[in-house]
N, C-alpha and C positions, 0 to 999 in steps of 0.2 A: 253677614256684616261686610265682609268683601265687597259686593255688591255694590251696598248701599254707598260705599267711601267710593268706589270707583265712578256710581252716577252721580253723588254730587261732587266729584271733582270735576268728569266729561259737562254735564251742566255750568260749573263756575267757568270753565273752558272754553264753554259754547256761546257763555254771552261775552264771555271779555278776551275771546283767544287772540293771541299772537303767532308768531313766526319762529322757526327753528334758532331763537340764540341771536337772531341777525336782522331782523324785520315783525314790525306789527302787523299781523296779516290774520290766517286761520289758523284754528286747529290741526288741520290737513294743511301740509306744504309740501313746496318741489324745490331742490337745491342741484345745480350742476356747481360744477366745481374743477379747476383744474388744481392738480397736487403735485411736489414731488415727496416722495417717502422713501425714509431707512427703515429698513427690517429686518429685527436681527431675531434669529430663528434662535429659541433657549429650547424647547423639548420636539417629541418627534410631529407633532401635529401644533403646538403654539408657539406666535411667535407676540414681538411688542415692536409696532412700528410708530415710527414719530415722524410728523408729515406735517407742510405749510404748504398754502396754496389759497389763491383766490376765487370767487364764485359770486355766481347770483342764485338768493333767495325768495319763494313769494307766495301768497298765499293761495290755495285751492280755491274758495269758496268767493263769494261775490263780498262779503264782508269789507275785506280789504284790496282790493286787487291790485297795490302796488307790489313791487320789488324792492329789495336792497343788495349793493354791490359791496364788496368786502374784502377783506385778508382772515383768513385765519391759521392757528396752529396749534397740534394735538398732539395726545401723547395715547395711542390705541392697546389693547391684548388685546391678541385674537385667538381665537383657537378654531383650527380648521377639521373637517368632517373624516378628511382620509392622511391618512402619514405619507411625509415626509413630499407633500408634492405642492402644497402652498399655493393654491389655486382652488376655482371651484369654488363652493360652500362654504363660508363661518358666520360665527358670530362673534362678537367683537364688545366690549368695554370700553369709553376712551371718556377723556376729558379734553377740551378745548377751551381756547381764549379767540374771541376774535373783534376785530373792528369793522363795522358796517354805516355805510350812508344810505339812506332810502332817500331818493328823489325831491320830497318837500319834504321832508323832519329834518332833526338834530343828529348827529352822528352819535352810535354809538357802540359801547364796550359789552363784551358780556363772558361769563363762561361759561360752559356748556356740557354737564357732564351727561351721557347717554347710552343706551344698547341700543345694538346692531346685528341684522339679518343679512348678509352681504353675498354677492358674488363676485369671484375676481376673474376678469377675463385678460391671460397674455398673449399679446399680438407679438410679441420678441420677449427677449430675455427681460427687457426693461419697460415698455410702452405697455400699461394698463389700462383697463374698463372695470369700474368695480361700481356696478350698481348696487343698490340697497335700500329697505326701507327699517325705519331707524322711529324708536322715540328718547327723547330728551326733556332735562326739565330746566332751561337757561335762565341764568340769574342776569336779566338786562341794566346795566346803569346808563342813562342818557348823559351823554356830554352838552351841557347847557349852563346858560346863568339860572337856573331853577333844576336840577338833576332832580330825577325821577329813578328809581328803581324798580323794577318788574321780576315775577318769578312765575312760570304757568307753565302746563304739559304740551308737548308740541309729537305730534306723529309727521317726520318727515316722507317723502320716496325721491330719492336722488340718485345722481350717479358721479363718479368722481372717475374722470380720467388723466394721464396724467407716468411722469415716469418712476418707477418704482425699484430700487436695490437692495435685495433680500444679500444679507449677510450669514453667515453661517459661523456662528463664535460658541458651539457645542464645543467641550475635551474630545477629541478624536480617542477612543480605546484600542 
């Protein structure tokens, strides 16, 4: 039965796909992104960081091959692979709000809630790389004199660079 709901949703996907939350494009998308994020560490391997930052979105496939440019902002849990080193390996829950312009359309709003397969790569204490690929299911509303609303599954592969402040607000024992 699994099966059968995941091909006809990859189908309803495949004729009418859109873009990660941010642009009409494919079902396959790429998002770069620059971000700054707080993070504040609560156990020895998860933390929850909230993070804004702008990017462009677009889609894999020849379907749509525009982009859209954007702002968004999240609110992420993550939980990571090894304690207490916050790098490297997780996966991650978050939800997002964001606003996006694509080239010839209507701007628009969306939110975006997803999991996440992520790597964080620190070049300093604070300067990240955190590639990932990611799916999401974004509820789009167009900002128009006619608004339209969208909701469809989106498999991202992105990368988000960008400065990051891990806070440390555990009880010290």
């Amino acid at each position: 039965m699994k099966k059968v709901i995941f091909l006809l949703l990859f189908s309803i996907a495949s004729l009418s796909a859109r873009c990660d939350g941010i642009t009409f494009g494919d079902f396959l998308c790429y998002s770069a992104e620059f971000i700054y994020s707080l993070e504040k560490i609560k156990k020895h391997r998860s933390t929850i960081s909230y993070w804004g930052g702008a990017g462009v979105v677009g889609g894999l496939g020849r379907q749509f091959p525009g982009r859209a440019f954007g702002f968004e902002i999240a609110v992420e849990g993550r939980q990571y692979f090894k304690s207490e080193s916050f790098k490297n390996f997780f996966l991650s829950a978050y939800l997002g709000s964001s606003f996006m312009i694509e080239s010839e359309s209507v701007p628009r709003i969306c939110l975006v809630p997803g999991i996440k397969m992520n790597y964080k790569i620190k070049f300093t204490d604070k300067l990240i790389l955190e590639p990932y690929c990611g799916f999401s299911l974004p509820l789009v509303r167009e900002i128009s004199r006619y608004p339209d609303t969208y909701i469809y599954p989106v498999f991202t592969f992105g990368a988000r660079f960008g400065i990051n402040k891990l806070i440390d607000k555990r009880s010290k024992l």
